[in-house]
C-alpha positions as CSV (number, residue, x, y, z in Angstrom):
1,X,155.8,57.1,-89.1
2,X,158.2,59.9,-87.2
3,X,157.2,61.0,-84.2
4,X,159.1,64.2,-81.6
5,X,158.3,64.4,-78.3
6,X,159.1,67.2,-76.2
7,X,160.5,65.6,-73.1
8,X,161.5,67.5,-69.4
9,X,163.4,66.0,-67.0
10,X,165.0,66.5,-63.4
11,X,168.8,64.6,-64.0
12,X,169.3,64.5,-60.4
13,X,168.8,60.8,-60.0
14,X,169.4,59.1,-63.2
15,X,173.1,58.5,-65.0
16,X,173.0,61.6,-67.8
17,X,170.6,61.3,-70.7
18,X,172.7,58.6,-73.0
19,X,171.8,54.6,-72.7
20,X,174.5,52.7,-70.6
21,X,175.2,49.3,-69.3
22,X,173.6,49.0,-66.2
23,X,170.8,51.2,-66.5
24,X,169.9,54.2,-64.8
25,X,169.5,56.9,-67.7
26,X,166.9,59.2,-69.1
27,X,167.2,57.5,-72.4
28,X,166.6,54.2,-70.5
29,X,163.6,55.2,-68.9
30,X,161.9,57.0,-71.7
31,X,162.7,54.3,-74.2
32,X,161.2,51.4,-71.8
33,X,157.8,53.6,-71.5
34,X,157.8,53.8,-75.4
35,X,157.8,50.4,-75.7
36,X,154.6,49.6,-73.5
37,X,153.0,51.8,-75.8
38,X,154.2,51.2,-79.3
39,X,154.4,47.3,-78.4
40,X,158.1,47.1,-78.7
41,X,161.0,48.4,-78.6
42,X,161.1,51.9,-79.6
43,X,164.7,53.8,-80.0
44,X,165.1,57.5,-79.6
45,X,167.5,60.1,-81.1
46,X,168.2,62.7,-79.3
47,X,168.9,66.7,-80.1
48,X,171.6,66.7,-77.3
49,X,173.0,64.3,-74.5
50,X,173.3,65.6,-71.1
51,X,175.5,64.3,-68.4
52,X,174.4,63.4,-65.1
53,X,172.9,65.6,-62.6
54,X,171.7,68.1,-65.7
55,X,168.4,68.6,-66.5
56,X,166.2,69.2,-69.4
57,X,163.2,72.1,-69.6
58,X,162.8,70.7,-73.7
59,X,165.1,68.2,-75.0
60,X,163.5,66.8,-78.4
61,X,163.7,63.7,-79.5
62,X,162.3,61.5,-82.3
63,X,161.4,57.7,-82.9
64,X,160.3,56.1,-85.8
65,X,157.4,53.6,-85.2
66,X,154.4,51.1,-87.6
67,X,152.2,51.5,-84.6
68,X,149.3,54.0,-84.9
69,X,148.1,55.4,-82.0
70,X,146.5,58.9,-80.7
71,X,148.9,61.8,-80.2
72,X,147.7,61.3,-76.6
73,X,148.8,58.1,-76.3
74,X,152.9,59.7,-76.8
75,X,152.1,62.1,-74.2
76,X,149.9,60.3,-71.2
77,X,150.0,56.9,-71.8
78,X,153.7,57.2,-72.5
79,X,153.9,59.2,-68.9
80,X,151.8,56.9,-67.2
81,X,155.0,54.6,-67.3
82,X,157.7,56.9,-66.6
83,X,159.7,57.4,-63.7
84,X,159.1,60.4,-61.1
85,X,161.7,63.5,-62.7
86,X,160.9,62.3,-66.6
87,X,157.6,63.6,-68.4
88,X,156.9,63.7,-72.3
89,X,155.7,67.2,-72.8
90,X,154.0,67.4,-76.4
91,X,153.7,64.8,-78.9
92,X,153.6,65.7,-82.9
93,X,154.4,63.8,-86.6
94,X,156.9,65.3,-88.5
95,X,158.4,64.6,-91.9
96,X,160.7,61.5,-92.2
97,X,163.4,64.2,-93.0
98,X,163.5,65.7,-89.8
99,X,166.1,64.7,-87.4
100,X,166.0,66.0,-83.8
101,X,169.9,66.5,-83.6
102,X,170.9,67.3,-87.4
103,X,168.1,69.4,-88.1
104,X,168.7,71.9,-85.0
105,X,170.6,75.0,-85.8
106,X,171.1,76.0,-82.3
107,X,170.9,75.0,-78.9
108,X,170.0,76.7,-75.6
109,X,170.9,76.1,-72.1
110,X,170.2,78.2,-68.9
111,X,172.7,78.1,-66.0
112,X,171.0,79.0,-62.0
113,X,173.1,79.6,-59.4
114,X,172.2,80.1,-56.1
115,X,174.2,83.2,-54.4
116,X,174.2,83.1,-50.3
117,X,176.3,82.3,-47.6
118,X,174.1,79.0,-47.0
119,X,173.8,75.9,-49.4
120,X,170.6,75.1,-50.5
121,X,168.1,73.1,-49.1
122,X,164.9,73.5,-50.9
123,X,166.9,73.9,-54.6
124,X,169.2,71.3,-54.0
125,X,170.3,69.4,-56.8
126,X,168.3,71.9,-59.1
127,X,170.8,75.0,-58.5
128,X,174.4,75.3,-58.7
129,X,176.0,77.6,-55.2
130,X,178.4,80.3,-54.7
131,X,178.7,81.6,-51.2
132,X,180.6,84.9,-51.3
133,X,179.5,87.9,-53.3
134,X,179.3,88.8,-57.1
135,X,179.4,91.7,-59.5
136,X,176.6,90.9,-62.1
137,X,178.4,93.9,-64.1
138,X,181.2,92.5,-64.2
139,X,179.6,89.1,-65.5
140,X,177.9,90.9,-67.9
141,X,180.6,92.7,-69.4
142,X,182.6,89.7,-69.3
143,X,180.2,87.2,-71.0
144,X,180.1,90.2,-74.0
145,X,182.8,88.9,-75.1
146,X,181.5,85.8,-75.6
147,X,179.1,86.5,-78.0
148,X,180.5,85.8,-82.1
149,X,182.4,82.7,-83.8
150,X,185.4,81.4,-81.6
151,X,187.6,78.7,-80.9
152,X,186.2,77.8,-77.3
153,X,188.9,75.1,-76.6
154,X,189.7,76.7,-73.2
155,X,186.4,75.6,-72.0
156,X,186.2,71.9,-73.6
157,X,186.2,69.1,-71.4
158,X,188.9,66.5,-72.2
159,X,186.8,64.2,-73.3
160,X,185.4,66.1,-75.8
161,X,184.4,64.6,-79.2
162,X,183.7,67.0,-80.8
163,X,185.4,67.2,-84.3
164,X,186.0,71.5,-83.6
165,X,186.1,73.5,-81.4
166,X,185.1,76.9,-83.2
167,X,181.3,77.1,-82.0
168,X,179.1,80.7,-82.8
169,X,178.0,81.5,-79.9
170,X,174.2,84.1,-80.4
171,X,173.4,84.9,-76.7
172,X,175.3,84.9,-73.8
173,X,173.2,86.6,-71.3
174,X,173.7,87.0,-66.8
175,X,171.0,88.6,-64.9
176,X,170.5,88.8,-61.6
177,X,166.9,87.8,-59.3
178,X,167.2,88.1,-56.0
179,X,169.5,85.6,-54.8
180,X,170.0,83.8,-57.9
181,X,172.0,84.7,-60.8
182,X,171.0,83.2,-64.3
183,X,172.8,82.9,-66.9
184,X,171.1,82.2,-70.5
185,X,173.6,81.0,-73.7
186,X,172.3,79.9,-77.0
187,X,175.2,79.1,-80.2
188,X,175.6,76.6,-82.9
189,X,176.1,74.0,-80.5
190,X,178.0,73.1,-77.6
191,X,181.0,71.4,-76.8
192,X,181.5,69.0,-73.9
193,X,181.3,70.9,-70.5
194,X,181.2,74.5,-72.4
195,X,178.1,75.8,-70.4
196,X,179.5,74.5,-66.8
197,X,182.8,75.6,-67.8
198,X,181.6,79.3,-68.9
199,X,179.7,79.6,-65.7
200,X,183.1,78.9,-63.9
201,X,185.1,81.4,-65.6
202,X,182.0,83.9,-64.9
203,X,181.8,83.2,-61.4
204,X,185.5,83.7,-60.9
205,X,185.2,87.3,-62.6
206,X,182.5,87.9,-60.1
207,X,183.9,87.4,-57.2
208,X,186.6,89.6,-58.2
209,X,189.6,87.0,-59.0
210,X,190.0,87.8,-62.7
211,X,188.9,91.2,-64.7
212,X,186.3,91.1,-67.3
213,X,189.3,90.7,-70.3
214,X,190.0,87.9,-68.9
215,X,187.7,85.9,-71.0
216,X,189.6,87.6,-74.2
217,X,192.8,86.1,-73.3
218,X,190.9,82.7,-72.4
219,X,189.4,82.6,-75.9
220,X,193.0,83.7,-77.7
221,X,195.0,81.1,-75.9
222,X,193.1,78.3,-76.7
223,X,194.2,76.4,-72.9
224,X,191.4,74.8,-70.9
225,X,194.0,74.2,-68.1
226,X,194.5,78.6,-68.0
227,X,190.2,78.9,-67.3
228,X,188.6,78.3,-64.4
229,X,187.1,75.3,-62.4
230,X,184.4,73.2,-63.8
231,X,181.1,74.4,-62.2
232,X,178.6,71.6,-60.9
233,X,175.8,70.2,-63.2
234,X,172.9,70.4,-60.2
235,X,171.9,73.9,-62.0
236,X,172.4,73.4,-65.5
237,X,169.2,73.2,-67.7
238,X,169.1,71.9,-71.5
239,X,166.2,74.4,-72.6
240,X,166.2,73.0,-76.4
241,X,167.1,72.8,-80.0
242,X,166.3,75.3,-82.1
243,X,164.8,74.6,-85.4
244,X,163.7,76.4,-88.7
245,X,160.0,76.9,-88.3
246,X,159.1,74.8,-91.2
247,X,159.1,72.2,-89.3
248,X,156.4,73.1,-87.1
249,X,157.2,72.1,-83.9
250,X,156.7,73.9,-80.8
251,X,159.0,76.2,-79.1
252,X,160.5,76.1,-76.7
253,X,159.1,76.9,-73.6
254,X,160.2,76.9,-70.1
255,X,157.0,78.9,-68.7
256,X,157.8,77.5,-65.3
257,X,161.0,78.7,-64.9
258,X,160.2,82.2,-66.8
259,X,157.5,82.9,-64.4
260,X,159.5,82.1,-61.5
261,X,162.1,84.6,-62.7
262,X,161.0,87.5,-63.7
């Protein structure tokens, strides 16, 4: 039997979401509280790793398991052994076809940032910060021309597996409540660091340092060492996969943070 779960988590305290040496990850954790419930060890496949210090409003994964137990038993009883910051949100079968990475045709990802002379306190860890003032037109205008099929390269980490680097990228969205700016992108998939790396090159057209075309000539030259800074991952969010509704999962829902901003 194939089971996805629906999992949120806070990435301050753990080591990203991918199984390590040593310990310490979201994998880890979620994996070990599968196993007190299946009776053994139960791997997970994720729809998308996240590094450390980034959170999760819906990241889905799936397991495949011989042990039968209640939907509720994936959902509270797996809970019931996870850390503080990790919490299986739903539970549901779904068709040994269904593969919580290969079968997404999209993925989401929300970017908060905290804008005031002070750091945070209360958000800390859970937004990113920029202290001097910024044009959300200017933002706007400039993540535009984000939206379409491009080769993103100027804002791929190093590191980056990823076999290209041409990415469609469906919604690339800044808005502005109160104090905190949020930026909202959803595309084919992402490369390593795109999202932090966007919000960097955003921020620095904000503040003034680069005009909106900026991002055009970014996107043409193809030269991660011409964008901006890599922004921090304390307000990054992974808000999901998105699926073809045949599947019949839930969507994706961050009712939390919608509520909080609107």
């Amino acid at each position: 039997m194939r089971i996805a779960l629906g999992v949120e988590y806070c990435g301050t305290a753990f080591r990203g979401w991918q199984s390590q040496a040593g310990g310490g990850t979201v994998q880890d954790a979620l994996e070990a509280a599968l196993a007190r419930i299946a009776g053994g060890r139960t791997g997970v496949l994720c729809a998308g790793r996240t590094d450390a210090g980034v959170h999760a409003t819906q990241q889905v994964v799936h397991f495949d398991t011989d042990a039968e137990r209640p939907l509720t038993a994936w959902v509270r009883g797996v809970n019931s052994h996870l850390p503080d910051g990790v919490a299986v949100r739903w539970a549901q079968p779904v068709d040994e076809a269904f593969h919580a990475r290969f079968s997404a045709r999209g993925r989401r990802y929300r970017y908060l940032l905290l804008n005031r002379p002070q750091r945070p306190a209360l958000w800390q860890g859970r937004v990113g910060w920029f202290h001097g003032p910024l044009d959300l037109a200017a933002m706007q205008a400039a993540a535009a021309r984000l939206l379409g099929e491009h080769d993103f390269s100027a804002f791929r980490a190093a590191e980056c597996q990823a076999k290209s680097p041409i990415k469609t990228m469906t919604q690339a969205m800044v808005r502005q409540c109160g104090s905190l700016f949020v930026f909202d992108f959803e595309a084919s998939a992402f490369l390593h660091h795109m999202v932090r790396n966007l919000v960097g090159t955003l921020v620095y057209v904000g503040k003034g340092a680069q005009p909106a075309g900026w991002v055009d000539a970014l996107l043409q030259m193809k030269d991660r060492k011409l964008a901006a800074p890599t922004f921090s991952p304390d307000g990054l969010y992974f808000r999901g996969p998105v699926y073809e509704a045949h599947w019949g999962l839930p969507e994706g829902g961050d009712e939390f943070l919608d509520g909080v901003l609107t």
